[in-house]
ZAZAGU-211878 format. One record per residue (C-alpha): x, y, z. Coordinates in steps of 0.05 Angstrom, whole numbers. Layout:
! ZAZAGU-211878
r px: X; py: Y; pz: Z
...
***
This chain:
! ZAZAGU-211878
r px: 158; py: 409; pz: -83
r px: 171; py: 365; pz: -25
r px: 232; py: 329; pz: -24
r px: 241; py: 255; pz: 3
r px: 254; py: 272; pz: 79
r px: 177; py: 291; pz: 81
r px: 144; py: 255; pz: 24
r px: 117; py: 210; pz: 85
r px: 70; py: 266; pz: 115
r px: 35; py: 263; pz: 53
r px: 10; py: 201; pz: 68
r px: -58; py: 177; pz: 92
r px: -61; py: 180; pz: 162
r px: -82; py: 110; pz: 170
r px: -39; py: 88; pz: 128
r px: 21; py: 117; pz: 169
r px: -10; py: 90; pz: 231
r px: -4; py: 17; pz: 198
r px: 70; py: 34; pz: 172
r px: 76; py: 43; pz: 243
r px: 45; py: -22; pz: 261
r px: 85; py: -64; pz: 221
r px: 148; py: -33; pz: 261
r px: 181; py: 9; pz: 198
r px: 224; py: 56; pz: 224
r px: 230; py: 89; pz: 162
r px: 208; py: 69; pz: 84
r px: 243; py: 46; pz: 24
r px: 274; py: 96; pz: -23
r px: 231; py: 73; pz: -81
r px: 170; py: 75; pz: -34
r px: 191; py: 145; pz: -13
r px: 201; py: 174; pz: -92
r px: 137; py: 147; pz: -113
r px: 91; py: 188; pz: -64
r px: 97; py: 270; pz: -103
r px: 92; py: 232; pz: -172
r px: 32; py: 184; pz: -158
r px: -2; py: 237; pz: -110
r px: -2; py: 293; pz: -171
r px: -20; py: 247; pz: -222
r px: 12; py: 282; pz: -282
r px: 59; py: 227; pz: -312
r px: 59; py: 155; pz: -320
r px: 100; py: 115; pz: -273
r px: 156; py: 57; pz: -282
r px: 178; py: 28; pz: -215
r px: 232; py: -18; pz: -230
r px: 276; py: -57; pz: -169
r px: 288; py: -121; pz: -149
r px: 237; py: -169; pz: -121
r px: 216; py: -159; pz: -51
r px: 235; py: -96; pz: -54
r px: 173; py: -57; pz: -22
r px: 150; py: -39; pz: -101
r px: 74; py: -65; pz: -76
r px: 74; py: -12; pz: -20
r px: 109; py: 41; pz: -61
r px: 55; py: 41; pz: -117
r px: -5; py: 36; pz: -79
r px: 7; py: 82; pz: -3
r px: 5; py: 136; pz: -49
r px: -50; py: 110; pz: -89
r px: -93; py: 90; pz: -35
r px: -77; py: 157; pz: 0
r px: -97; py: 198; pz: -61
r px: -168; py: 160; pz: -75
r px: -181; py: 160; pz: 10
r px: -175; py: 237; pz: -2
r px: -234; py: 241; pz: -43
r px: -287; py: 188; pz: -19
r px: -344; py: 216; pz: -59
r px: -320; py: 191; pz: -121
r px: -363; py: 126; pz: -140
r px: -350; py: 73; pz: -170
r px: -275; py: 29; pz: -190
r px: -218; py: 73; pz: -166
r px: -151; py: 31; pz: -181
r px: -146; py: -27; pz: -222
r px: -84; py: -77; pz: -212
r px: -77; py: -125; pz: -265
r px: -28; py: -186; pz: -251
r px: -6; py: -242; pz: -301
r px: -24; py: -296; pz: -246
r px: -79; py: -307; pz: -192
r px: -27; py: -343; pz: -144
r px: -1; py: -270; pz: -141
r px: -71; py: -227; pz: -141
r px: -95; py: -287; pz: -78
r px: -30; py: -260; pz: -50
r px: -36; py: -180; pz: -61
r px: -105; py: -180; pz: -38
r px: -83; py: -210; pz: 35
r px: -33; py: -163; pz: 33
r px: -76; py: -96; pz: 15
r px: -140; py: -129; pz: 61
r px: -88; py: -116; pz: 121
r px: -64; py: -46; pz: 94
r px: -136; py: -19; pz: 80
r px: -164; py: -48; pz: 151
r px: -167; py: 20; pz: 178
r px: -187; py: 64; pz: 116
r px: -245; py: 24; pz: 94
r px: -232; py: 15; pz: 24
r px: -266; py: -50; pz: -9
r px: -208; py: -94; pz: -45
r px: -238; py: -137; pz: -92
r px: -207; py: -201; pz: -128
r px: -239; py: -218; pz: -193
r px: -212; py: -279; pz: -235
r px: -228; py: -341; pz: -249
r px: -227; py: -381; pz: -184
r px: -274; py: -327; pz: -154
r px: -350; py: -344; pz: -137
r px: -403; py: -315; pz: -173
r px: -430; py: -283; pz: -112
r px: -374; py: -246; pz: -109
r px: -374; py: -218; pz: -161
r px: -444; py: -204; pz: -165
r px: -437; py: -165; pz: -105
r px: -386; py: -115; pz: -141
r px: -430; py: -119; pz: -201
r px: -487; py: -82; pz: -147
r px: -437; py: -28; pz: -111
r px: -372; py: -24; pz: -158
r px: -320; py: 12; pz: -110
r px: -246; py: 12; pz: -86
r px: -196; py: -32; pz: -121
r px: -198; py: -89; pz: -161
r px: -142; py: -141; pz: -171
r px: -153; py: -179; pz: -245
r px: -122; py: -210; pz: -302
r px: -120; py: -196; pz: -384
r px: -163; py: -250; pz: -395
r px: -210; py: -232; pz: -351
r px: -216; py: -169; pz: -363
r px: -224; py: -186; pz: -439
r px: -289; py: -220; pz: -407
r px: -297; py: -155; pz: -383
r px: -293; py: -112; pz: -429
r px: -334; py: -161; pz: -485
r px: -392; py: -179; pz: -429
r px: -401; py: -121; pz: -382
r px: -371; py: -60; pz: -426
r px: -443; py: -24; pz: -402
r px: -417; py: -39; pz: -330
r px: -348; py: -22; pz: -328
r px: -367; py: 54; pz: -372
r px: -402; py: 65; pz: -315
r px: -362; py: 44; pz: -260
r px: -292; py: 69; pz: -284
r px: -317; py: 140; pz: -295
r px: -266; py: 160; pz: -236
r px: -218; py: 113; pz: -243
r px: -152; py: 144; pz: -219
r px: -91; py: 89; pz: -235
r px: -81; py: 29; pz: -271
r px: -28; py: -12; pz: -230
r px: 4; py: -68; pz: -266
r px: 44; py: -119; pz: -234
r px: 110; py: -155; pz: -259
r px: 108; py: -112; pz: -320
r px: 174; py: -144; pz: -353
r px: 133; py: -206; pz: -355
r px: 88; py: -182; pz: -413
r px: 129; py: -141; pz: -440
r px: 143; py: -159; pz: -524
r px: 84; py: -216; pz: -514
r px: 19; py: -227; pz: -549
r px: -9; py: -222; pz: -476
r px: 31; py: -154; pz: -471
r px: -2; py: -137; pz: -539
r px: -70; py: -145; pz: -512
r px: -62; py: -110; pz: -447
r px: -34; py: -49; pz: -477
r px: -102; py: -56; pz: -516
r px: -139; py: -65; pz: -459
r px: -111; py: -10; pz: -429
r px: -123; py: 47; pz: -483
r px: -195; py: 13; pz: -485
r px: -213; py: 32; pz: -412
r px: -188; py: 98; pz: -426
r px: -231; py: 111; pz: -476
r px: -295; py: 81; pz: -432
r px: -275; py: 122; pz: -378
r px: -262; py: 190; pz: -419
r px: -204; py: 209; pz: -392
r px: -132; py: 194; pz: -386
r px: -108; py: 142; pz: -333
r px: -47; py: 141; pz: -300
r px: -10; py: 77; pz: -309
r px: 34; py: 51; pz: -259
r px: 83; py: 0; pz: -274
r px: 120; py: -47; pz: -225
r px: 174; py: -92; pz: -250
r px: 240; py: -130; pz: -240
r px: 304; py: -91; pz: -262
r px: 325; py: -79; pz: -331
r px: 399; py: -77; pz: -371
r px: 370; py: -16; pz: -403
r px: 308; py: 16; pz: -360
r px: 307; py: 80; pz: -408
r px: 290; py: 37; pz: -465
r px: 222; py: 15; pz: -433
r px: 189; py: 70; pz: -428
r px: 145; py: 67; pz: -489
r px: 120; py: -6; pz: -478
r px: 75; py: 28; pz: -425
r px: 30; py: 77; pz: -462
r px: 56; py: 64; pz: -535
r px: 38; py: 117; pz: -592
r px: 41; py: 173; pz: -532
r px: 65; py: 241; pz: -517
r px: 52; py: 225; pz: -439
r px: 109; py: 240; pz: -398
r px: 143; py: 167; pz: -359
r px: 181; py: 176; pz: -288
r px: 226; py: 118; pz: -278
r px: 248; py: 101; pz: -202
r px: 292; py: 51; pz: -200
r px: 323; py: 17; pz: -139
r px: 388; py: 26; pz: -106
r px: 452; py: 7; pz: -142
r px: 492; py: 19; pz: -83
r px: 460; py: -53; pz: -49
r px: 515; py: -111; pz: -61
r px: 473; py: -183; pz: -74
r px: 527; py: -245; pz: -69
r px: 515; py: -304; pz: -115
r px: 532; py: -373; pz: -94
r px: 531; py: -422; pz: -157
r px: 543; py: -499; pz: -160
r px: 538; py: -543; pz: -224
r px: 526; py: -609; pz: -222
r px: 531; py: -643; pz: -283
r px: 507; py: -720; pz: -307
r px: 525; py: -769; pz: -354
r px: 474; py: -790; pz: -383
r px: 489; py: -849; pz: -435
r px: 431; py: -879; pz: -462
r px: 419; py: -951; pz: -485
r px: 388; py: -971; pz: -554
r px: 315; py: -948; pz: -553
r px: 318; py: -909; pz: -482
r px: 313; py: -844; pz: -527
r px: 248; py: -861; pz: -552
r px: 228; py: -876; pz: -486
r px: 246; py: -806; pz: -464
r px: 200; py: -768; pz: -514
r px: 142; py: -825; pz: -492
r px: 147; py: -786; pz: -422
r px: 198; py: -838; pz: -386
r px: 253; py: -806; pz: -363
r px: 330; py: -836; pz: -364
r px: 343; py: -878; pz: -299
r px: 404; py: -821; pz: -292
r px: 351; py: -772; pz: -268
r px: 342; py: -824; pz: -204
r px: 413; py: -794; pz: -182
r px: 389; py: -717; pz: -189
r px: 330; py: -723; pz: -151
r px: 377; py: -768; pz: -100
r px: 418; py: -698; pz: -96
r px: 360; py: -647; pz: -96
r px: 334; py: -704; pz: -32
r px: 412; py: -691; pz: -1
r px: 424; py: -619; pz: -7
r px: 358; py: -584; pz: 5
r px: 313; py: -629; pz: 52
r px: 300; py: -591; pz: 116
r px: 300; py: -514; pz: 85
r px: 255; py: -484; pz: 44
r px: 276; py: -483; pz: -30
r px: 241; py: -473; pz: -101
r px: 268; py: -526; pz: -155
r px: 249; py: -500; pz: -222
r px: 230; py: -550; pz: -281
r px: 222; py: -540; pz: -350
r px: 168; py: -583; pz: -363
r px: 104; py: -606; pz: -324
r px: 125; py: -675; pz: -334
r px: 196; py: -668; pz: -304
r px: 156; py: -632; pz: -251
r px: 121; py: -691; pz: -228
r px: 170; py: -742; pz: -245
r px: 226; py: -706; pz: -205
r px: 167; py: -705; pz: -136
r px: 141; py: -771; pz: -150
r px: 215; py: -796; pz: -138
r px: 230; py: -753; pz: -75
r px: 168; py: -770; pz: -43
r px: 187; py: -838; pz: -60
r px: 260; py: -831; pz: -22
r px: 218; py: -798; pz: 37
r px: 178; py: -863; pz: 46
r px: 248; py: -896; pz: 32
r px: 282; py: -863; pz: 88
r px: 229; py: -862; pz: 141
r px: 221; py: -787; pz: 139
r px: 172; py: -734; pz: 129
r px: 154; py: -709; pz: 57
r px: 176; py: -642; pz: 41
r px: 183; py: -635; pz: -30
r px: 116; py: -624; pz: -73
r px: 93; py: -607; pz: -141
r px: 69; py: -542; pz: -168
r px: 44; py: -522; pz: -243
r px: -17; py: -492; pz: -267
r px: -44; py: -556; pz: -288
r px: -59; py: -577; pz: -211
r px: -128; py: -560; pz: -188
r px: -133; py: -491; pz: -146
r px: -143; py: -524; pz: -71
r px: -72; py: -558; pz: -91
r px: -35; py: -505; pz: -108
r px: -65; py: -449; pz: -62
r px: -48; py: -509; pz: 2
r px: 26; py: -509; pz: -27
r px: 30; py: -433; pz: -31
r px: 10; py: -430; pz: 45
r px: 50; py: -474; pz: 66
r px: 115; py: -436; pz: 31
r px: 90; py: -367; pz: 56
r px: 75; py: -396; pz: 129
r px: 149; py: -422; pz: 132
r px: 134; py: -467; pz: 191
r px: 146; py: -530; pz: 160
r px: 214; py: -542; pz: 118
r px: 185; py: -545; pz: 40
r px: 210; py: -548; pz: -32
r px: 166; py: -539; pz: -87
r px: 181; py: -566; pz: -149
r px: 159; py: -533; pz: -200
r px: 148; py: -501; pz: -262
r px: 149; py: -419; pz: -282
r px: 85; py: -419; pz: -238
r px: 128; py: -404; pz: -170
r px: 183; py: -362; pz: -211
r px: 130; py: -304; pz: -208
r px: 77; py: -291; pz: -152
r px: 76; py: -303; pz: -85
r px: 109; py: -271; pz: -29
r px: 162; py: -322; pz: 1
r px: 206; py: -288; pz: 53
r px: 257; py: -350; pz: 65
r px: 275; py: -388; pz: 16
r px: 343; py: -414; pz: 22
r px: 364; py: -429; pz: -53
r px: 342; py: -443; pz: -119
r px: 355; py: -501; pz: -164
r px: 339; py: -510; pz: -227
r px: 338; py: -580; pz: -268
r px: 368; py: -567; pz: -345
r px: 388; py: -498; pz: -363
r px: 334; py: -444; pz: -357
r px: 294; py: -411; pz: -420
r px: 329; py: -339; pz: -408
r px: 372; py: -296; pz: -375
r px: 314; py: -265; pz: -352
r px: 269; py: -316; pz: -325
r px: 345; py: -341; pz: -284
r px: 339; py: -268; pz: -257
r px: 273; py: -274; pz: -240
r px: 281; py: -345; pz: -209
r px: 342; py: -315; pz: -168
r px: 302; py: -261; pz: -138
r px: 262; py: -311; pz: -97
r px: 315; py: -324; pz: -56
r px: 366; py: -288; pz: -14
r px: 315; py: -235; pz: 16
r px: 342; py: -229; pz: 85
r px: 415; py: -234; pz: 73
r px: 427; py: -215; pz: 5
r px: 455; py: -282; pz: -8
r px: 427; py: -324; pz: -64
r px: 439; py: -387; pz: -75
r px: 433; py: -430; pz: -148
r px: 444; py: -509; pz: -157
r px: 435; py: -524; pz: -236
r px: 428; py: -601; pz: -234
r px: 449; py: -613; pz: -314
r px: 441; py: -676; pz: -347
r px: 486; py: -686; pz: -417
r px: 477; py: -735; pz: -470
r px: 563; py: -757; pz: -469
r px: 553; py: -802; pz: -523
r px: 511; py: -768; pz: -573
r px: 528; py: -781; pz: -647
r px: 535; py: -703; pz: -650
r px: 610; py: -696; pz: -631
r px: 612; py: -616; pz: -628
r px: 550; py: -620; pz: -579
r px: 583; py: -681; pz: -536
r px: 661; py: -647; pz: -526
r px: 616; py: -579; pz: -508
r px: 570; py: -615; pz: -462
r px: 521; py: -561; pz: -495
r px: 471; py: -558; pz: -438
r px: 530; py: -541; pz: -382
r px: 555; py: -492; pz: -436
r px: 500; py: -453; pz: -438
r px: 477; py: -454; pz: -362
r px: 550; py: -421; pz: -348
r px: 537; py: -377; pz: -410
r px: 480; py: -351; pz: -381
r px: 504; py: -340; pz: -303
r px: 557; py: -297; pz: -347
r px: 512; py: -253; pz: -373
r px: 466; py: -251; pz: -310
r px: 539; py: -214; pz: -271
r px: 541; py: -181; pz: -326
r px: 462; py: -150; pz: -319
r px: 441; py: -164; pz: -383
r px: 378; py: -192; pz: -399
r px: 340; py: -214; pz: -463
r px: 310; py: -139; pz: -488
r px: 239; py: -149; pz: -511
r px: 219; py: -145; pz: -579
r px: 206; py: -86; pz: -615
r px: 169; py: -78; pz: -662
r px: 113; py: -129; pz: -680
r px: 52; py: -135; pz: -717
r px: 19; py: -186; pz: -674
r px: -37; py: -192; pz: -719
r px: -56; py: -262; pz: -669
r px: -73; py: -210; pz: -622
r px: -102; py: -150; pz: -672
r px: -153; py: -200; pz: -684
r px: -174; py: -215; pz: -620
r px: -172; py: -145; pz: -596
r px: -215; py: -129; pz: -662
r px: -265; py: -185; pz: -654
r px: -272; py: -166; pz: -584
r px: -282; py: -91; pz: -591
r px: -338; py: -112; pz: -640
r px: -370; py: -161; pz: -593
r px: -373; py: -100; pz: -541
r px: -414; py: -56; pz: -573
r px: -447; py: -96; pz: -631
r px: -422; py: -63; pz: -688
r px: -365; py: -13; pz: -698
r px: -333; py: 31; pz: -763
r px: -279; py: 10; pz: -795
r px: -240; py: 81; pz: -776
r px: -264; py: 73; pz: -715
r px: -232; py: 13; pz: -706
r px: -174; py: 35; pz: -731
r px: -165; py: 91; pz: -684
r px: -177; py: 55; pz: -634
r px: -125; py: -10; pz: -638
r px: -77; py: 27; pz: -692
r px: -71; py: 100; pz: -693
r px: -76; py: 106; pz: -622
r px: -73; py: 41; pz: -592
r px: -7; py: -18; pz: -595
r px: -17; py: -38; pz: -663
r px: 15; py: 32; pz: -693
r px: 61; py: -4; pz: -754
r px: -2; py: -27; pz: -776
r px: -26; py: 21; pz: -829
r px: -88; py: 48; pz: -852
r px: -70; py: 2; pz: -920
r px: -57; py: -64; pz: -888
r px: -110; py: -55; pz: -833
r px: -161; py: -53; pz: -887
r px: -135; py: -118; pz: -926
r px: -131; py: -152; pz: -852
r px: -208; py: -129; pz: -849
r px: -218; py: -156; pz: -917
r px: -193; py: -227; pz: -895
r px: -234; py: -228; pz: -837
r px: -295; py: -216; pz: -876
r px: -277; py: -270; pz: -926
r px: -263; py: -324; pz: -875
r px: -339; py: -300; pz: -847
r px: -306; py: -267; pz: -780
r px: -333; py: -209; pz: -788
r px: -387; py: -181; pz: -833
r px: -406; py: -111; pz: -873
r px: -485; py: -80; pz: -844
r px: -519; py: -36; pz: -898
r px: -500; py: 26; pz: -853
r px: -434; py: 9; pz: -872
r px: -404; py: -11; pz: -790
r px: -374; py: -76; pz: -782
r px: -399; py: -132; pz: -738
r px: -386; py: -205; pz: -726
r px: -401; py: -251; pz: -766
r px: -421; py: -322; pz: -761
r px: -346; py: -358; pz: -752
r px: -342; py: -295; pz: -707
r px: -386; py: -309; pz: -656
r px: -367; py: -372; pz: -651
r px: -302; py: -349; pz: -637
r px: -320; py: -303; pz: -584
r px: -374; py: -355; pz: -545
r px: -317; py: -394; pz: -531
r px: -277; py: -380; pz: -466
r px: -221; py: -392; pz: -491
r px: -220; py: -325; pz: -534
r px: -202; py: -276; pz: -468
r px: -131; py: -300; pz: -476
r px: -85; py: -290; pz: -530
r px: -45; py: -351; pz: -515
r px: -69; py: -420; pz: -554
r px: -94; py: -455; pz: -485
r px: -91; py: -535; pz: -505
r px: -157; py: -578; pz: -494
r px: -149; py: -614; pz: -423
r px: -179; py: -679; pz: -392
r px: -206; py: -671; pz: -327
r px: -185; py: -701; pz: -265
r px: -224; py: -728; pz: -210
r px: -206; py: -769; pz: -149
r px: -270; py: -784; pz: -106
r px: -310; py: -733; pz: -136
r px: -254; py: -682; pz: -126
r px: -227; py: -648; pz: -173
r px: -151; py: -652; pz: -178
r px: -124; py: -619; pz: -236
r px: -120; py: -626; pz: -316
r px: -86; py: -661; pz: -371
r px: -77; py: -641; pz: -438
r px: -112; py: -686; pz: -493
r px: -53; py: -684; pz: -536
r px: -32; py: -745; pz: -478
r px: -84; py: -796; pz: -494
r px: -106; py: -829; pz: -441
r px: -144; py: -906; pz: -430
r px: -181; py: -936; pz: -385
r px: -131; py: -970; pz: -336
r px: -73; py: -923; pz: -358
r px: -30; py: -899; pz: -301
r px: 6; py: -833; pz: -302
r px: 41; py: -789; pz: -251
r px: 2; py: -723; pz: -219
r px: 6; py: -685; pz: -158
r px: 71; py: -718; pz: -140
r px: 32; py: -788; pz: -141
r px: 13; py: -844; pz: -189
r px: -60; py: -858; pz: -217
r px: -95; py: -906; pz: -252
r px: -156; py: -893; pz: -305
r px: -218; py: -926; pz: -278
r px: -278; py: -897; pz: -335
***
């Protein structure tokens, strides 16, 4: 076996000439225990470190190197599935530069991608291609002819920020998705997972092939690196007068929130920083009122919205601008920014109101710090002093819990992901969608399938049979003579609707234009009148039709 002081020569030799390139003296030690296992393609794969910390080159060197070795072989070789399309945009710059010299076709496919494109895979399917779960449940129900075909030497699944679907009903349906391809393709592939670090690393093992005897290496980062945390609170009264609370759920926020984005304009204006809201609407408030003291002051704007309501030119123009680094920037945002991107120097986090986890604060963190190991974290809180619940006012609950929760981030422990779950949300999608795919299906069949074999296992033979018998009552799905289940009226019109590839409720939006440019989306649950104004994209709008 080789060991790691010559894992590197079993590289591609292209690929070593552009390690050389980029002026590496030497790789990572996650990149350089990856190679053996990846090259033989026996086990499944967990590589778990901190981020930006070379886990992108340590899953697919070896990957590349190992489908390069065999160029005959038609057709989709890897497939990298992401939970955002800031961060496939970003890995496919990344792997366009790496496979310059080896002449393998990298291929994004997702939503914001032309037709053409597309179309053009659709002709000559080949290389890698970087997607999402939902659309490759668009996939799998529209083109499951196509993808048969064209993953019949599909090597590795590579799956990016793994922690982040981990115990969710998107999780649910990737794990799905997953044992579906391998069944289309007839034969076992190897999954590679890359994720943040874990309090307990051992105990995720199964989350990545579920139901399996399939053997998972875990290669973890080094424990011997020491990261520094700077932390400063900054707490503010906020006491408000009769009626102002009502005014805060109709999307006004206190005039107290005028002094944190006052702060946020002090401390970070002239480095690059990532301010992370909880809400779309304290998102664009929080800009609106820093562009505002920009224009006030006579100086430059640097601070700028980001959340996945903005149209794509808005956010992609942001995310260059961050990963560029020329120009001092802060990006205000929501969880959009906390995964994704590549940004090499950011010089702190903030975050306005406590964060929802341990996790996502771990997450956040790892943004920053990259070149020093030193992160930095301002929580701007805002507490209610005189709130008629006493307990809540002598705690100050939200300060509480933000220090509560830097605790437990020393301490390494994180939120551990659920269990055990039916998630019969998501059964039912996968089930309606395996039936779209190929018209009509068994009942064991399907079982096998999602259950037996597939992420749904606690579901038994028993209660998958009464879930089938709802379905069939509420005219989802319907009985043919040869006994094979396929949809059935409420069922299509389930499955025509877009919205079906993802097993998150998506809200009905208003459309934005400005000029005949599209800037973003509302939700409808806002309504919205002619001569209305509102904040978005860090400015304020009026309704005109």
């Amino acid at each position: 076996m080789a060991d790691s002081t010559n894992t590197f020569d079993l590289l591609d030799i292209n690929l070593k000439k552009w390690i050389y390139k980029k002026g590496w003296h030497d790789l990572l030690p996650i990149q350089k225990a990856s190679i053996k296992p990846i090259l033989d393609k026996k086990n499944d794969l967990i590589i778990s470190a901190s981020t930006a910390s070379g886990k992108t080159e340590a899953a697919f060197l070896p990957a590349l190197t190992a489908i390069n070795a065999d160029p005959k072989k038609k057709g989709i070789r890897i497939l990298y599935i992401s939970p955002l399309k800031a961060l496939i945009n970003d890995q496919f710059r990344r792997l366009e530069e790496i496979t310059e010299d080896i002449k393998i076709k990298v291929t994004p496919w997702h939503g914001d991608i032309s037709a053409n494109r597309k179309h053009k895979l659709e002709q000559s399917p080949e290389g890698v291609i970087l997607t999402t779960p939902e659309s490759l449940e668009s996939l799998l129900i529209n083109r499951v002819g196509w993808l048969r075909e064209s993953t019949q030497n599909l090597d590795y699944f590579i799956i990016d920020e793994f922690h982040a679907f981990m115990g969710t009903q998107r999780g649910y349906q990737l794990q799905s998705q997953l044992n579906r391809l391998d069944n289309l393709a007839g034969h076992r592939v190897v999954r590679i997972a890359l994720s943040a670090t874990f309090s307990d690393v051992n105990a995720v093992k199964s989350y990545l092939r579920p139901g399996s005897n399939v053997k998972c290496e875990l290669i973890t980062g080094s424990k011997d690196q020491k990261d520094t945390l700077s932390v400063q609170i900054r707490g503010y009264d906020l006491t408000p007068e009769e009626g102002e609370l009502e005014t805060i759920k109709n999307q006004t926020l206190p005039k107290e929130y005028d002094q944190v984005a006052k702060d946020i304009f002090r401390f970070l204006r002239g480095s690059t920083n990532l301010v992370f809201c909880n809400s779309r609407f304290l998102t664009e408030a929080i800009s609106t009122e820093l562009q505002k003291l920009s224009q006030k002051n006579f100086v430059p704007n640097e601070f700028f919205p980001h959340h996945g309501s903005l149209s794509k030119d808005l956010r992609e123009s942001l995310e260059a601008r961050l990963q560029e680094g020329r120009l001092p920037t802060t990006a205000i945002c929501t969880a959009t920014l906390e995964l994704g991107i590549d940004i090499s120097d950011v010089a702190s986090i903030a975050q306005i109101e406590p964060p929802m986890s341990v996790a996502s604060m771990r997450q956040r963190l790892g943004r920053a710090g990259r070149r020093d190991h030193i992160a930095v974290l301002r929580l701007f809180i805002p507490e209610y002093t005189q709130s008629t619940q006493l307990l809540k006012t002598q705690l100050c609950e939200d300060t509480f819990l933000s220090v509560a929760m830097i605790n437990l981030l020393l301490q390494r422990w994180y939120e551990p992901p659920m269990e055990h779950e039916y998630a019969f949300s998501t059964l039912l999608q996968q089930t309606l969608s395996v039936i779209a795919s190929f018209g009509s299906v068994s009942a064991k069949n399907l079982y096998e399938l999602l259950c037996k074999y597939g992420p749904f296992s606690i579901c038994t033979p028993e209660i998958f049979m009464k879930f089938l018998k709802d379905l069939g009552e509420k005219d989802l799905i319907v009985q043919l003579n040869d006994k094979s289940l396929t949809l059935g009226l409420e069922g299509e019109k389930l499955v025509s609707n877009w919205n079906f590839y993802a097993s998150f409720k998506t809200p009905d939006e208003y459309t934005i234009e400005n000029d005949n440019r599209k800037i973003g989306t509302v939700p409808l649950n806002q309504p919205i009148s002619i001569d209305d104004t509102f904040l978005f994209a860090g400015r304020g709008w009026k309704v005109v039709y």
